[in-house]
C-alpha positions, 0 to 999 in steps of 0.5 A: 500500500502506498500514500497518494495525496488526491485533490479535488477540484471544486467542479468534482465536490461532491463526486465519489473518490476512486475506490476499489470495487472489489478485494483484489481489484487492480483498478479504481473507477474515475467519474465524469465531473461534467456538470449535472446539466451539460452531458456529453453525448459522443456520436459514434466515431466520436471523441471527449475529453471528460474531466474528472474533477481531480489531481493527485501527487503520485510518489517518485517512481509510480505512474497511474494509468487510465484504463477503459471499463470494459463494461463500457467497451462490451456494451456500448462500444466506449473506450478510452482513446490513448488506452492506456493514458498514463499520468505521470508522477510530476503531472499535478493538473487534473486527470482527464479522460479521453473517451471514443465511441466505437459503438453504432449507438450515441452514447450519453456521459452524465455527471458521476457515471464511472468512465474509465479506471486508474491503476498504479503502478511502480515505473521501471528506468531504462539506461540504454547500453549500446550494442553491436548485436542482441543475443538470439532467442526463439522468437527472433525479428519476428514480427506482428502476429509472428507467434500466430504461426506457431500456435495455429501451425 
């Protein structure tokens, strides 16, 4: 269990903060902070950016990462465009969420629906090391859809 600090914005008062649905749950539900007589209605092929009405300080060394609900991408076909959005641990502004429909349907965001989830997560730093040649391995350069031929063949 690690500390995050949370602020929420004035716009997103009265909104729930993101909890765990369940025990074992990976992530925590985000809001839409849209005001209760404005919704955003995303046709389809459409795209929004939806506040959530908050800001966090993540500790050195942790990202969060916005998720989609798959609830949303089964039944109504919305997702979150930049999947998965990442927030980076210097990043204070508020978390906003990118949603596109996919579906055939328009589909409503109301003030409060859950649109997308947040999950933390430790950040792993790169220090490249120059290399004339990688070592072999099964796979090799095989590409896009190259395990495909093993698992089918």
């Amino acid at each position: 269990m690690i500390n995050v600090a949370i602020h929420r914005l004035p716009h997103a008062a009265d909104l729930q903060l993101p909890v765990y649905q369940s025990e074992d749950a990976a992530g925590m539900d985000l809001a839409a902070a849209l005001p209760a007589d404005a919704s955003v209605v995303l046709r389809p092929g459409g795209r929004a950016l939806i506040p959530t009405g908050l800001a966090i300080e993540l500790p050195k060394g942790y990202e969060a990462q916005v998720r989609p609900r798959s609830g949303l991408a089964l039944h109504s076909g919305v997702t979150v465009l930049n999947s998965p959005g990442t927030v980076d641990a210097d990043y204070r502004g508020e978390i906003g969420v990118i949603l596109i429909n996919l579906g055939s349907d328009p589909f409503e965001v109301k003030r409060g629906a859950r649109i997308a989830q947040l999950v933390v997560a430790p950040v792993a730093r790169v220090a490249w090391i120059g290399s004339a040649a990688l070592r072999g391995s099964a796979r090799g350069a095989g590409g896009f859809g190259s395990t495909d031929a093993a698992i089918s063949g």
